[in-house]
N, C-alpha and C positions, 0 to 999 in steps of 0.2 A: 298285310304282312305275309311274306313267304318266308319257308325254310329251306335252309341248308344243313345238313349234317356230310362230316366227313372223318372216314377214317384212315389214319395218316399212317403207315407199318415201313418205314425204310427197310430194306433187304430184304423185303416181300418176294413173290413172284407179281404180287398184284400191290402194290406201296399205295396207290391211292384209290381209295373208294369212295362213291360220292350219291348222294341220294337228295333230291330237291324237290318241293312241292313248291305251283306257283298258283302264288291266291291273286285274283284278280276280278275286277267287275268282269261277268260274262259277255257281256255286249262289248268289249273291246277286241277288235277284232284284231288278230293272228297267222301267223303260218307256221307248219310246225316246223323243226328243225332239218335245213339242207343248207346249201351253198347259196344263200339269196344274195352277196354282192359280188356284182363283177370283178371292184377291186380288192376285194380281200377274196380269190379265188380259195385260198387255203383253208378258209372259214366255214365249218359248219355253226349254224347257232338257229334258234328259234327267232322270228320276226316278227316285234310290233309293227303291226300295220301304218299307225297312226303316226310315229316317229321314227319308223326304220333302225331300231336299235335291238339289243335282245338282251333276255335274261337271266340266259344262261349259253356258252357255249365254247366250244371246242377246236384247233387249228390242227393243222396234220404237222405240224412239231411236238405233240402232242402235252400242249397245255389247255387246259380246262380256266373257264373264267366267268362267276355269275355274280350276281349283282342285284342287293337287297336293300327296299328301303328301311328308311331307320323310323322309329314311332314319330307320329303326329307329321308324316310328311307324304301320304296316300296321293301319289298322283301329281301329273304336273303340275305347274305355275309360271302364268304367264313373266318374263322376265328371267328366267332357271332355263340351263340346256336340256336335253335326255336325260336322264342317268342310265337310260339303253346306250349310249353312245359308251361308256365304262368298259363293258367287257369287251366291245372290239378294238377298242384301243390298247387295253390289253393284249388281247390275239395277235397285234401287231409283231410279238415279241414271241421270238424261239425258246427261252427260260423264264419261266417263272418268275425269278430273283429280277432276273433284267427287266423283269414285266412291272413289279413290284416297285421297285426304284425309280421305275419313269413316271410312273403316275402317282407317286409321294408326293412328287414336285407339281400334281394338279390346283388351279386355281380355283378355290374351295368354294370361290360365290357366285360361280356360275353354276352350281348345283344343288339341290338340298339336298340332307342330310344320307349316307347312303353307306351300307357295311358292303366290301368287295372283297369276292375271295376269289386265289389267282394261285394256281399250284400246278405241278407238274410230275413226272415220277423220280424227282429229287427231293425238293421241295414247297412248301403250300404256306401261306398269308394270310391275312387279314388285313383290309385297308378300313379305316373307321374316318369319314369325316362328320363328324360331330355338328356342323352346320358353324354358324355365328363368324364367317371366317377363320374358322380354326385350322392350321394346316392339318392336311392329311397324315394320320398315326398307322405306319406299317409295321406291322408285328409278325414274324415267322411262330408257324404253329408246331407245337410241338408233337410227336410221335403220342398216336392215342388218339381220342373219339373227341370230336367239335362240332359243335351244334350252334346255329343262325339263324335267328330272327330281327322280329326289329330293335331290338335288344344289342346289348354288348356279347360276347363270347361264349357263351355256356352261362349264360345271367340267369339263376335262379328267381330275378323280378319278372321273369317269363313267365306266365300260369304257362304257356304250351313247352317250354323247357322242364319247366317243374315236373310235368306230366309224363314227356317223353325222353327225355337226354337219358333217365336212368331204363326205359325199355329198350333203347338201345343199347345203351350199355350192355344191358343182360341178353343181348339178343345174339346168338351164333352169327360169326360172321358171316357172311355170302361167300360164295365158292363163284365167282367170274368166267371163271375153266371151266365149269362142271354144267353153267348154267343156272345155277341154283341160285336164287332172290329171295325164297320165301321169306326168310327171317325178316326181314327189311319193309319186303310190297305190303305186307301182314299192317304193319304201323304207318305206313304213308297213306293206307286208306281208311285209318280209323278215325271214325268222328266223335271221341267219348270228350269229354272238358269237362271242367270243374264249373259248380256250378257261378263260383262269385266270377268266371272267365266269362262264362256265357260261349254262344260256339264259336266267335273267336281263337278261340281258344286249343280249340281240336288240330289236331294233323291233317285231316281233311275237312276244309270248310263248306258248311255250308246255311247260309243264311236266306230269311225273306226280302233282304235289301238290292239282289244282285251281286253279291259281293261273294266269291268263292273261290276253290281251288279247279281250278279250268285245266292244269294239263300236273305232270309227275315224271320224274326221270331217273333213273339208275346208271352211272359211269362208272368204270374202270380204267385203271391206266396200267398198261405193264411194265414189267423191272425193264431197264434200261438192258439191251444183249439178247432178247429173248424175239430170236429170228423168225419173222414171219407174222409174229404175234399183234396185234393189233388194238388200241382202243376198243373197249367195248362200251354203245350208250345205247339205252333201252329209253323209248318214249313213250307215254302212258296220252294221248291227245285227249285227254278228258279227266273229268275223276278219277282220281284211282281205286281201284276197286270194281269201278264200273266198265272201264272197257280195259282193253288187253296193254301189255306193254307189247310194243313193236322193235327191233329194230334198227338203230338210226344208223351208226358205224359200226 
């Protein structure tokens, strides 16, 4: 289970903020985020090794697109595409909205079950496919704090929503400009859970099964007109907490 949190401010200087832990077996090998396809040169995004997809990442139209599974569906199966292949298909696409729209119309059983979020600095979604053949449910999000797991939307049956959606809440926003993260890097590397979660359950994971939170990210998008200004994505290639954020754009 990975997260996403994101806060959505239209007529910001900074409208989307964007913070992600990705939990994963350790031994599955990666690359961290740069231009790994020839054909989608515009693509920045992180690389699974094993399926060439990624799970989180960014185009220079500057849309953002990551891609989480939903409970009891850890991992491929034989017979099921990527669900790495999601966000660049996504990336495809200059707006969000137009992003969002194309891949409503995805063919649901050639994937398990998988929550995608695809936003831009107009607008930001949620794609929920639910599994069982059920078509894809695109939802626009509204202004204000979203949090993702393998769960639905801010699902309080989350023990790690339960735990964290209200520390963010209360946490000062980040300053993008300024540099300043603390509020944010502070919770993405906390390993506290309740104890009926188990450490499942923490922000940052860490268990004896090989199962953990392998890398952490911090994105920015600027207000639309703001000359010169750029995406900003920090990449933590490891735990967070444990090594530095770097970075990436």
């Amino acid at each position: 289970m990975c997260t996403v949190v994101i806060l959505f401010r239209p007529g910001h200087a900074w409208p989307l903020l964007l913070a992600a832990n990705r939990d994963e077996m350790r031994d599955r090998p990666w690359d961290a985020p740069a231009r790994h396809w020839p054909d989608r040169a515009n693509v920045v995004a992180g690389r699974d090794r094993l399926a060439d997809g990624t799970w989180l990442g960014l185009n220079d139209e500057g849309v953002v697109a990551g891609v989480l599974n939903r409970r009891h569906s850890l991992g491929p199966e034989a017979g099921f595409r990527s669900r790495g292949e999601l966000p660049l298909e996504a990336l495809d696409h200059a707006e969000a909205g137009v992003a969002a729209d194309a891949l409503s119309y995805l063919e649901t059983a050639s994937y398990r079950p998988f929550n995608l979020v695809v936003a831009d600095n107009r607008d930001a979604f949620w794609l929920r496919s639910a599994g069982e053949g059920r078509a894809v449910e695109a939802e626009p999000l509204a202004p204000g704090l979203s949090m993702f797991t393998a769960y639905d939307l801010n699902d309080p049956a989350s023990p790690r929503m339960r735990m964290y959606l209200p520390r963010f809440a209360e946490a000062e926003p980040p300053d993008p400009g300024a540099g300043i993260w603390d509020s944010w890097t502070g919770i993405l590397a906390s390993r506290l859970y309740d104890a009926e979660a188990g450490p499942g359950g923490a922000m940052n994971v860490h268990t004896d099964t090989g199962f953990g939170t392998v890398s952490s990210s911090l994105l920015a998008l600027p207000a639309a007109g703001r000359a010169g200004v750029r995406p900003i994505w920090l990449f933590a290639a490891g735990s967070p907490g444990e090594v530095p954020f770097d970075p990436v754009v």
